[in-house]
Backbone as CSV, one residue per row, in Angstrom:
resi,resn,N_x,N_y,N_z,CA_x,CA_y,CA_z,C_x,C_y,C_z
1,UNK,0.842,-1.189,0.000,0.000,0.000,0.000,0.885,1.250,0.000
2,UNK,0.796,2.028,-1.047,1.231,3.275,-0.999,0.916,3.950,0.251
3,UNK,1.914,4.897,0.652,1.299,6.163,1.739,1.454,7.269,0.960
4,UNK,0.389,8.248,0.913,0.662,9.785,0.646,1.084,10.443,1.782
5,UNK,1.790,11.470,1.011,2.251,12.657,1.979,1.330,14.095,0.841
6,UNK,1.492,14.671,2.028,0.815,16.078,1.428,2.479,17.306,1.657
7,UNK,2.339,17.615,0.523,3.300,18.620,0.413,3.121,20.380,0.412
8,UNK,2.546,20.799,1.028,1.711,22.084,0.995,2.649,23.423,1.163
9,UNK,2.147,24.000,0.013,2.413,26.127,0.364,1.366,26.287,0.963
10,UNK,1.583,27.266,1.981,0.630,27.675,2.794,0.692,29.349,2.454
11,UNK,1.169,29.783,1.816,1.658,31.096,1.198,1.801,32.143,2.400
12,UNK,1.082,33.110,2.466,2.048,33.866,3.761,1.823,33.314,5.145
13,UNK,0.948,32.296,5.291,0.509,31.368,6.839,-1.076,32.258,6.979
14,UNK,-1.324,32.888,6.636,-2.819,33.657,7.300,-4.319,32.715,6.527
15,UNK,-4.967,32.438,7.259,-6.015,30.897,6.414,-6.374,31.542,5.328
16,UNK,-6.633,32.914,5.410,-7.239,33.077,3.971,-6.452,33.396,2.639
17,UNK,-5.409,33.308,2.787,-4.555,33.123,1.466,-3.844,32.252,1.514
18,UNK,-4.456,30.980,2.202,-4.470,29.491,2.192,-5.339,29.003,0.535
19,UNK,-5.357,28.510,0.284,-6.463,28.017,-0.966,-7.050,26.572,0.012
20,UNK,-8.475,26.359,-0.797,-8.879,24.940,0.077,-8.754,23.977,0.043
21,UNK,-7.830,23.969,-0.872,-7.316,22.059,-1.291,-6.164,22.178,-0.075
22,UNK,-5.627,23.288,0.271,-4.498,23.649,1.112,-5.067,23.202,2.369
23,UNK,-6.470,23.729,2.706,-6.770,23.634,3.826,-7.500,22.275,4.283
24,UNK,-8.069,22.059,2.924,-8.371,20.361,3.155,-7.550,19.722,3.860
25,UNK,-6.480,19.509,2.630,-4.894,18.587,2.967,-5.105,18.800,4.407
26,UNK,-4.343,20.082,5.151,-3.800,20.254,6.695,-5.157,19.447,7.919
27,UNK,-6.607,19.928,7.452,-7.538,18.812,8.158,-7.242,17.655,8.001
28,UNK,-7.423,16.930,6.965,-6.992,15.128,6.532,-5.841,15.165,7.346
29,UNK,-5.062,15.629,7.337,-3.094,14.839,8.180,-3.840,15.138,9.597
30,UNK,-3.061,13.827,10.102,-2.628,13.802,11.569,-1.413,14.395,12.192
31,UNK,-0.410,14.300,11.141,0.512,15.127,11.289,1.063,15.999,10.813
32,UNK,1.400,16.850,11.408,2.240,18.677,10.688,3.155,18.461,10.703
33,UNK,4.086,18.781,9.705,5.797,18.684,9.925,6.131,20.416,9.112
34,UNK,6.987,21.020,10.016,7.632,21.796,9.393,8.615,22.683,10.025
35,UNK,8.984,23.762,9.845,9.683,24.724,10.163,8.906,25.639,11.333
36,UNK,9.265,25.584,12.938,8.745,26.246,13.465,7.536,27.571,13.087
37,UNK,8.532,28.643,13.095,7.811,29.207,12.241,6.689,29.303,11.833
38,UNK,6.662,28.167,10.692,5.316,28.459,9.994,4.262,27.661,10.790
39,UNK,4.938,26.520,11.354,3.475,25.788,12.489,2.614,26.796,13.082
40,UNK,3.981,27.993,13.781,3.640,28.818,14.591,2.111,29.671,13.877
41,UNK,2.511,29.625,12.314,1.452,30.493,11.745,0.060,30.100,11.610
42,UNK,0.418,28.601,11.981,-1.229,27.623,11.538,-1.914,28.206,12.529
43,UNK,-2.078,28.319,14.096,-3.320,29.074,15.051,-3.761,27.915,15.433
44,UNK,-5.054,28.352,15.786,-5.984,27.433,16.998,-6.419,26.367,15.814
45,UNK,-7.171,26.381,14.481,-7.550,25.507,13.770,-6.842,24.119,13.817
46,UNK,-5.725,24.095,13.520,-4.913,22.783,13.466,-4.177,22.933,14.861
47,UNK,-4.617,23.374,15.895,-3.759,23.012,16.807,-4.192,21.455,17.841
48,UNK,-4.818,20.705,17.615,-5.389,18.919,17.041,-4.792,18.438,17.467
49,UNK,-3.666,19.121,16.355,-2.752,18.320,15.342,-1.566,17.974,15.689
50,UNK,-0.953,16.819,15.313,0.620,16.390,15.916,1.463,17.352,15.375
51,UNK,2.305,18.532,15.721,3.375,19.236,15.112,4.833,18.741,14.938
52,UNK,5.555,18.462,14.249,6.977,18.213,14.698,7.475,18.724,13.580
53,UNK,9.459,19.661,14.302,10.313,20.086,13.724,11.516,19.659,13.601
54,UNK,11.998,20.250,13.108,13.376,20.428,12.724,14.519,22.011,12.933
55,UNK,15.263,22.461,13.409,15.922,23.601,13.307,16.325,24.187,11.594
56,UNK,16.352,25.121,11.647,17.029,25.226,10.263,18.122,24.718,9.826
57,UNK,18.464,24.980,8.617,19.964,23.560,8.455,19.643,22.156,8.942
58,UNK,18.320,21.860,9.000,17.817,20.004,9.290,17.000,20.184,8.428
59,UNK,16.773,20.506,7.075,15.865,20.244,6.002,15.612,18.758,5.564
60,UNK,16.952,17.916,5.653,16.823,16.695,5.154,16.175,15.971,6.328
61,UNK,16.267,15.878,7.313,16.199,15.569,8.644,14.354,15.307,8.750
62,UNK,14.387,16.719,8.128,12.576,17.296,8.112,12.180,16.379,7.423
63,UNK,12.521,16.387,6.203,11.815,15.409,4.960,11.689,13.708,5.445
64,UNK,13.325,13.279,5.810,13.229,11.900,6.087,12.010,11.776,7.788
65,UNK,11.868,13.270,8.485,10.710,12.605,9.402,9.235,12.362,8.738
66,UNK,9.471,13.225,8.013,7.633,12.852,7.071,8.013,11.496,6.928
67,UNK,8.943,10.999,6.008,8.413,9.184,5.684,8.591,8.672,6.606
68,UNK,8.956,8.504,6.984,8.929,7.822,8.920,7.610,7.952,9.170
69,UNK,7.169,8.987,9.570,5.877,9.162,9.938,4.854,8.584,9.039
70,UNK,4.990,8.540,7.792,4.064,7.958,6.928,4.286,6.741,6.655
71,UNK,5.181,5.833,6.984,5.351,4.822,6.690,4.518,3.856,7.988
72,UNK,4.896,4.733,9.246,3.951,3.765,10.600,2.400,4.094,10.073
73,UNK,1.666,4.661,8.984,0.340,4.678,8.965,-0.214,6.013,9.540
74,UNK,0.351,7.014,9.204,-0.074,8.593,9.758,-0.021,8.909,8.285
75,UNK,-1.603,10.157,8.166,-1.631,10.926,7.557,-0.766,11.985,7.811
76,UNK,0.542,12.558,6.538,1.500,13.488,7.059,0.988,14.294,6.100
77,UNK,1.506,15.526,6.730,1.582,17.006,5.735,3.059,17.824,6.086
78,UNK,3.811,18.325,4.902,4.917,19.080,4.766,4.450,19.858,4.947
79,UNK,4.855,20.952,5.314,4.437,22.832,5.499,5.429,23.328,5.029
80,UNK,5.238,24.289,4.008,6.354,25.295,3.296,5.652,27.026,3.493
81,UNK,6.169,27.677,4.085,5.592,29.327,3.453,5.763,29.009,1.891
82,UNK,4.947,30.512,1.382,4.669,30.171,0.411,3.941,28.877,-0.769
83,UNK,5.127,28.789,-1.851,4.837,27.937,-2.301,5.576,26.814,-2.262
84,UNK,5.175,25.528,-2.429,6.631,24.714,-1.806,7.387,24.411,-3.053
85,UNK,7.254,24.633,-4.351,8.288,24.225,-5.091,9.085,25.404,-5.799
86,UNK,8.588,26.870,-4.801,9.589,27.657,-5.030,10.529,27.749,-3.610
87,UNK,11.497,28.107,-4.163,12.421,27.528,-2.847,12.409,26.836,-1.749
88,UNK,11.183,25.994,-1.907,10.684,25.115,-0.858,10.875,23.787,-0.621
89,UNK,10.463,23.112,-0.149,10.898,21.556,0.003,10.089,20.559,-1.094
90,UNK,9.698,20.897,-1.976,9.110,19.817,-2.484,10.452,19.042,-3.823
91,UNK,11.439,19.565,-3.828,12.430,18.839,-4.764,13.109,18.274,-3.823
92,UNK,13.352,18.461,-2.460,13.799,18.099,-1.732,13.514,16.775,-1.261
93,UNK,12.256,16.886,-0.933,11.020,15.847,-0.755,10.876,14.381,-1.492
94,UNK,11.465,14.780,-2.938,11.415,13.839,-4.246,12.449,13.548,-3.885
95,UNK,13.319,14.477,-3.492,15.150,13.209,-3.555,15.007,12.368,-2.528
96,UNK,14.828,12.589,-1.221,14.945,12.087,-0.159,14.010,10.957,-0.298
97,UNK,12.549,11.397,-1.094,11.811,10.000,-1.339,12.091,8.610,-2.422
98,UNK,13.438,8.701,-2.644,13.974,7.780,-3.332,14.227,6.077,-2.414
99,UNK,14.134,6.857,-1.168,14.136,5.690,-0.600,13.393,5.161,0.408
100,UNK,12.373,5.556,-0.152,10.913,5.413,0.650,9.467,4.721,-0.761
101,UNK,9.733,3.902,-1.243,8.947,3.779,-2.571,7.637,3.391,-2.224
102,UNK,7.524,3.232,-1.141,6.121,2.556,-0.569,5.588,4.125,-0.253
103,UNK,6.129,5.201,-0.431,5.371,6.426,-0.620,5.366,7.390,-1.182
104,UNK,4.457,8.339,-1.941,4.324,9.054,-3.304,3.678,10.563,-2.454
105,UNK,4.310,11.566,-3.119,3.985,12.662,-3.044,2.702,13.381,-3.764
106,UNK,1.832,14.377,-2.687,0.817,14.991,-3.715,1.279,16.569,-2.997
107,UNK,2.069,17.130,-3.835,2.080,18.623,-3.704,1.289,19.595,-4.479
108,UNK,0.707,20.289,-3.331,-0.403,21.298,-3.489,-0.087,22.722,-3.227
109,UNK,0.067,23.758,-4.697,0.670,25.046,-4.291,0.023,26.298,-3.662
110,UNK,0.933,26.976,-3.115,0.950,27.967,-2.416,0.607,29.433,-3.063
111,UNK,0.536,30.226,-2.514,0.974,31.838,-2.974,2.155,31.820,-2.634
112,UNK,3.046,32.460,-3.612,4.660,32.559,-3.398,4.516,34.075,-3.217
113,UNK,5.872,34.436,-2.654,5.729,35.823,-1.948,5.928,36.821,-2.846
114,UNK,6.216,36.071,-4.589,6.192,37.546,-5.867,4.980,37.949,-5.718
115,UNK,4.287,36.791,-6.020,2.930,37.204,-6.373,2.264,38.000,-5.201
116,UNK,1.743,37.563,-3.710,1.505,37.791,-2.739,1.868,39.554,-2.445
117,UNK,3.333,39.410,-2.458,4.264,40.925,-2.492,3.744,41.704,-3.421
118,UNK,3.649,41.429,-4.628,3.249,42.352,-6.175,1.466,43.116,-6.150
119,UNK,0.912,41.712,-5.017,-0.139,42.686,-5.256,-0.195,43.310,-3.901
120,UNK,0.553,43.629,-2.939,0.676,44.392,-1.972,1.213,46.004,-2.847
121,UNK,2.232,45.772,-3.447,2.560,46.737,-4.457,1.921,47.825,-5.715
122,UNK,0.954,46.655,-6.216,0.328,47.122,-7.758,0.274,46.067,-8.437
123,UNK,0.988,46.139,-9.513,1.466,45.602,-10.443,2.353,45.543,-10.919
124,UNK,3.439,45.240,-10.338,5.578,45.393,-10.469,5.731,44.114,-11.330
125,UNK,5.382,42.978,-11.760,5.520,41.953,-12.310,4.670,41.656,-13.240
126,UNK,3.761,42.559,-14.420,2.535,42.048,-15.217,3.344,41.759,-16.259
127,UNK,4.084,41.680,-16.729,5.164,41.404,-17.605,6.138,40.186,-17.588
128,UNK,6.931,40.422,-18.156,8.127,38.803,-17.684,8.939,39.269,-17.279
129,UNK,8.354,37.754,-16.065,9.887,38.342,-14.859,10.499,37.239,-14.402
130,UNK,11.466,37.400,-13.287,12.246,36.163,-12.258,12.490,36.340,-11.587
131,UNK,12.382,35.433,-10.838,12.722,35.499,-9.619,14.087,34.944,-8.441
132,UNK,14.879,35.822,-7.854,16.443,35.450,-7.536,16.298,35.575,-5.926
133,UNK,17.137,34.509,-5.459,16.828,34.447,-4.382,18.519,35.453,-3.812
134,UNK,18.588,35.919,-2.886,20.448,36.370,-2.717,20.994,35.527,-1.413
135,UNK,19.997,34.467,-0.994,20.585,33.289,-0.240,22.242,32.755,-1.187
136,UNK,23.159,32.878,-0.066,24.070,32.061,-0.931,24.518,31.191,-0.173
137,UNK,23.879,30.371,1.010,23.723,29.000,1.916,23.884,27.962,0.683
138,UNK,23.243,27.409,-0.213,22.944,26.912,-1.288,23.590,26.894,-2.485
139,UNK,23.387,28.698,-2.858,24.089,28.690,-4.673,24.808,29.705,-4.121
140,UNK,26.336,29.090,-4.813,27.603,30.432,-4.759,26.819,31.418,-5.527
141,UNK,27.917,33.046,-4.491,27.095,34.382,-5.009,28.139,34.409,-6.784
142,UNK,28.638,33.863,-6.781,29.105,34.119,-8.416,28.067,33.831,-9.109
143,UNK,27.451,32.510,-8.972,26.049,32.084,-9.825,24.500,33.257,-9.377
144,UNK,25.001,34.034,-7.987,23.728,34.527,-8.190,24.270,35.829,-8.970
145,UNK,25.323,36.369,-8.889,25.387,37.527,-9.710,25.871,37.286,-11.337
146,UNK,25.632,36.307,-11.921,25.311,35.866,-13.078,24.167,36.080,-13.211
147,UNK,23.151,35.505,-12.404,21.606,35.392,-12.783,21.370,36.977,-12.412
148,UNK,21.820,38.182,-11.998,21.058,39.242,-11.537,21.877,39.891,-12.937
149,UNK,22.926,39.722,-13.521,23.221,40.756,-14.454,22.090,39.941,-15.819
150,UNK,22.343,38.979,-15.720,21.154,38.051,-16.701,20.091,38.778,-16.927
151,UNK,19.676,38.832,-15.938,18.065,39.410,-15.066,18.078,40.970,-15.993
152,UNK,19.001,41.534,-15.761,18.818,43.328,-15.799,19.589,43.130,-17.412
153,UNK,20.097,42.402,-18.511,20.290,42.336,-19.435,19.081,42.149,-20.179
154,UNK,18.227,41.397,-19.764,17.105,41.100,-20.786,16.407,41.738,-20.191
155,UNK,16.110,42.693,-19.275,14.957,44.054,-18.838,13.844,42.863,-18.126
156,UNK,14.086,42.062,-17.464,13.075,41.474,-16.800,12.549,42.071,-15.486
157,UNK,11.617,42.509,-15.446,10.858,42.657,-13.815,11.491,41.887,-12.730
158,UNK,12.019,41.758,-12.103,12.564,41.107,-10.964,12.322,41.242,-9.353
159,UNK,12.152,39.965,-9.027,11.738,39.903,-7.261,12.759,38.644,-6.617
160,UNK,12.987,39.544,-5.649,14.635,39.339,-5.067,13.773,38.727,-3.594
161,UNK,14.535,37.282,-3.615,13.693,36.668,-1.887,14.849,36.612,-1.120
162,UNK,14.918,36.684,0.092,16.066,36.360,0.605,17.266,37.407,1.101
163,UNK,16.918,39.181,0.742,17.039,40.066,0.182,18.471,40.266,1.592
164,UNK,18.281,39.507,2.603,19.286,40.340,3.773,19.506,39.497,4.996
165,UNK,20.176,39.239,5.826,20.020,38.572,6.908,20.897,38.787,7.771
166,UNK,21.245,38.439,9.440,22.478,38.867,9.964,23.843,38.852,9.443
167,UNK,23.807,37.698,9.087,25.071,37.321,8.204,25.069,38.312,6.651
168,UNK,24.479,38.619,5.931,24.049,38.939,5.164,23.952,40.226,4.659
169,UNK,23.950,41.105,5.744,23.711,42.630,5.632,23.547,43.341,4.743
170,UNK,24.800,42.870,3.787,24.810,43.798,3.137,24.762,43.702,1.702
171,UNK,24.372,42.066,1.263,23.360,41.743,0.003,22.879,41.943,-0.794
172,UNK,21.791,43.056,-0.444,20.857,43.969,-1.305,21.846,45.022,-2.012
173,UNK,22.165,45.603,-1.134,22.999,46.998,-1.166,24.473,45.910,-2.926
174,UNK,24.747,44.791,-2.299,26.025,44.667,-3.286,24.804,43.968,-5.126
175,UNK,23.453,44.081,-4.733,22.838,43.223,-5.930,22.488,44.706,-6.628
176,UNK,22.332,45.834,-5.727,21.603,46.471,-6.542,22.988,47.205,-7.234
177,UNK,24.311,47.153,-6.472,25.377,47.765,-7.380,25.883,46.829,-8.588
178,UNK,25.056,45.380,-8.637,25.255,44.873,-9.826,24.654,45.537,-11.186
179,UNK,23.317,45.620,-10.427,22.120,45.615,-11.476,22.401,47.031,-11.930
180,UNK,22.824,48.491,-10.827,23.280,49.597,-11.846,23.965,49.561,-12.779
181,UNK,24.804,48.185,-12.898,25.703,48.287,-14.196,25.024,48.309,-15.320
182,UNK,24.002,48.444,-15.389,22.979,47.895,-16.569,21.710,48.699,-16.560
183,UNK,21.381,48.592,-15.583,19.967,50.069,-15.061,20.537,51.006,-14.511
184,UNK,19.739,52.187,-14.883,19.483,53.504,-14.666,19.195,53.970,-12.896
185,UNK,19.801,54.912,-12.303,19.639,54.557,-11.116,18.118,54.874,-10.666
186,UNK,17.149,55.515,-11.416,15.931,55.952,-11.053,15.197,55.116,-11.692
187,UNK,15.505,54.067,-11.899,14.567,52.814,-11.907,13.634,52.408,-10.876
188,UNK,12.206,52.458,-11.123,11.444,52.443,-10.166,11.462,50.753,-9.255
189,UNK,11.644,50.665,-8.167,11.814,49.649,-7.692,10.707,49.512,-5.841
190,UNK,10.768,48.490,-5.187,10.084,48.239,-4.048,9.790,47.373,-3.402
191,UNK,9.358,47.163,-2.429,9.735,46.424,-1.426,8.265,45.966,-0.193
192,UNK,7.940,44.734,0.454,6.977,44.457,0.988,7.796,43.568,2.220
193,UNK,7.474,44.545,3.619,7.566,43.456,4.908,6.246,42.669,5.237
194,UNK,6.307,41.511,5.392,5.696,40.729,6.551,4.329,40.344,5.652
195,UNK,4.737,40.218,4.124,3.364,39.845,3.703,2.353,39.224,4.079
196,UNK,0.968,39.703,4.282,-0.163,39.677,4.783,-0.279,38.556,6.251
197,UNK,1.305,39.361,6.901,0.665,39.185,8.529,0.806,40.497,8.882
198,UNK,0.881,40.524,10.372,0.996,41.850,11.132,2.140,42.564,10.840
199,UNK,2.083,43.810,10.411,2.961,44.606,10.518,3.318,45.026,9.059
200,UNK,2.438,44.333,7.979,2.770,44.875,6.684,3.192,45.835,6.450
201,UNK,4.206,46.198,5.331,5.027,47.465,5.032,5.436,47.673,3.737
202,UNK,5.003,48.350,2.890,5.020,48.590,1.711,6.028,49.773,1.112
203,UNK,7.189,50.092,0.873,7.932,50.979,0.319,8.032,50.810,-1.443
204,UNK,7.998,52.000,-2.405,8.808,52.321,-3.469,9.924,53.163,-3.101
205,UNK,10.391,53.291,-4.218,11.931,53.953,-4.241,12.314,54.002,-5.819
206,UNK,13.262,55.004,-5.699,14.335,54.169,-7.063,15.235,53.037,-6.924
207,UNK,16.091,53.033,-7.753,17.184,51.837,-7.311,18.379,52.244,-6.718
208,UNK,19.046,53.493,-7.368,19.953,54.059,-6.401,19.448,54.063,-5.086
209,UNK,17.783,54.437,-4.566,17.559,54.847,-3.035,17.367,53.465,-2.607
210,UNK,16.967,52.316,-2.902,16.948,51.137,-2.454,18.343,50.084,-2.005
211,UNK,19.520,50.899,-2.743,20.634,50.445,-2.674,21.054,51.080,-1.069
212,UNK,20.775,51.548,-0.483,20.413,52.748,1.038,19.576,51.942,1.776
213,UNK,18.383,51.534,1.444,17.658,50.969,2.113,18.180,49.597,2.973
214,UNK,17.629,49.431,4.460,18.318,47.967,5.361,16.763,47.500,5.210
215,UNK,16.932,46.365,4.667,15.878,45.317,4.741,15.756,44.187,5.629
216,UNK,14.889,43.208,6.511,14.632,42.192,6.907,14.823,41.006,6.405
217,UNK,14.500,39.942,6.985,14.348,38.658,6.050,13.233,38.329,5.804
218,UNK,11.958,38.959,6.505,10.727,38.300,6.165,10.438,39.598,4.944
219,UNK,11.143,40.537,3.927,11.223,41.275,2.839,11.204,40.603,1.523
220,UNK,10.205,41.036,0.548,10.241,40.669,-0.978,10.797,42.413,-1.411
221,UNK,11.893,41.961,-2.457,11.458,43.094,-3.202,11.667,43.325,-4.601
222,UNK,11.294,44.026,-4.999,10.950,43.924,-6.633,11.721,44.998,-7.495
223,UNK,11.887,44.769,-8.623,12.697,45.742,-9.149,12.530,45.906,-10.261
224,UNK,11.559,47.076,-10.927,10.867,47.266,-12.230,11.643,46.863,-13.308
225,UNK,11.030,46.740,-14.519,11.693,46.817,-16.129,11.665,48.075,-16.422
226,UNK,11.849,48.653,-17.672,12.339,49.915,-18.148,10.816,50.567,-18.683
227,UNK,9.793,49.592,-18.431,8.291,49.928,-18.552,7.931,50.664,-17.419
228,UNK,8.230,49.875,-16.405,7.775,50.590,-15.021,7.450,51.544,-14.475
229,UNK,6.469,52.101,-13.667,6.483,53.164,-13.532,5.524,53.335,-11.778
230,UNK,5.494,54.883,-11.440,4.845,54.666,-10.185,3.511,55.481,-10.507
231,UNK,2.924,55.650,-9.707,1.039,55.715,-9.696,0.486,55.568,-8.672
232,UNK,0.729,56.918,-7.949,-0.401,56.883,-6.433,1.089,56.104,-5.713
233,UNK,1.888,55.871,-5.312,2.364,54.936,-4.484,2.928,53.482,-4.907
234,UNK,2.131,53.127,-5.948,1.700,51.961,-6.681,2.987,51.554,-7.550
235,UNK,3.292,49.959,-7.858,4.310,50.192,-9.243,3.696,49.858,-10.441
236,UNK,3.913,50.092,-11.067,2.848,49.211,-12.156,3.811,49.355,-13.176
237,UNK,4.054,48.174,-13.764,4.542,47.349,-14.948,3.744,46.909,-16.329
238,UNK,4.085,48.155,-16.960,2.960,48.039,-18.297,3.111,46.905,-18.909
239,UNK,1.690,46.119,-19.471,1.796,44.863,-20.694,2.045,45.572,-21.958
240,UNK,1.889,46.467,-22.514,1.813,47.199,-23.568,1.038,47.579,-24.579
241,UNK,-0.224,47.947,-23.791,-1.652,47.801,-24.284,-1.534,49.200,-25.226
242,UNK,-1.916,49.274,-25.871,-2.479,50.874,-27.124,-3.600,51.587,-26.110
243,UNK,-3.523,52.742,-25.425,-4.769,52.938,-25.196,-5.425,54.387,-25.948
């Protein structure tokens, strides 16, 4: 007998920008597995529910406890912010389930924090864009400042996750002196704390003034194409309609 696991984005943790296949899944499991954190974000609804973690830097740790857990006969669920197969555990999930064949994954997506962030913003992304994370735990910063001059070579809209951290400081400040090599410094650009929990925070800027700006880690921020423009506060990223 196969076991499922549920692999879920929960997108910013608040139920209603949960979707309901999201919220199904988390009723059906007996068990929650994830990153403090975001358990923390589930509330009284699933609090039922069996929780168990992992510290950060135990990602694999995390994954191999889901099949464990699903293999004794528990309904499990992964928890990712966001979405889980953007920087989330669901590729993770597939490797580690190589050696678990008696169980198959059903991942169910999230709101990822472009989208989530963009419409806190306007419309900074109606166009083609990408998305770069400036984590360099993972991918050397040579490969990410490949992908950010990439990014600002082909005029793509861009949303930067990962944007700062203790270690980190000073990240933003060295991506956006990439991307001037290539953009204009009054490139309209911006930024969203704490998407749709407490304390939301919405800034524009240019890019020179964003290169100034100290950001958080719970920060998206976005960084127009050469369409871009501001409106009321707003960014908005023209499709290129005739009007």
């Amino acid at each position: 007998m196969k076991h499922n696991i549920y692999v879920i984005g929960m997108g910013p943790g608040v139920e209603e920008m949960m979707t309901p296949q999201a919220i199904n899944a988390l009723e059906e499991s007996e068990v929650i597995i994830g990153y403090t954190v975001y358990l923390d974000l589930l509330g009284e609804r699933f609090s039922g529910k069996e929780f168990m973690s992992t510290p950060m830097k135990k990602e694999v740790e995390r994954c191999r406890m889901c099949f464990e857990e699903a293999t004794k006969g528990k309904k499990v669920a992964m928890i990712c912010s966001g979405d889980a197969g953007v920087y989330g555990m669901a590729s993770l999930m597939y490797e580690v389930g190589k050696d678990y064949p008696n169980c198959e994954l059903t991942i169910i997506p999230g709101i990822t924090a472009a989208n989530s962030g963009a419409a806190c913003l306007g419309a900074p992304i109606n166009h083609d864009y990408c998305v770069i994370s400036l984590s360099d735990l993972l991918t050397p910063w040579e490969v990410i400042e490949k992908r950010l001059r990439a990014a600002a070579s082909g005029d793509f809209c861009i949303s930067i996750y990962n944007p700062s951290s203790h270690k980190r400081a000073d990240y933003l400040s060295k991506a956006c002196d990439i991307l001037l090599e290539q953009i204009e410094e009054n490139r309209i650009c911006g930024y969203v704390e704490n998407i749709g929990r407490e304390g939301t925070r919405t800034v524009t800027c240019t890019l020179n003034e964003l290169k100034k700006h100290s950001v958080n880690m719970f920060t998206t921020v976005f960084i127009g194409n050469s369409q871009t423009y501001e409106q009321d506060g707003k960014m908005i990223t023209k499709r290129g309609y005739h009007l």
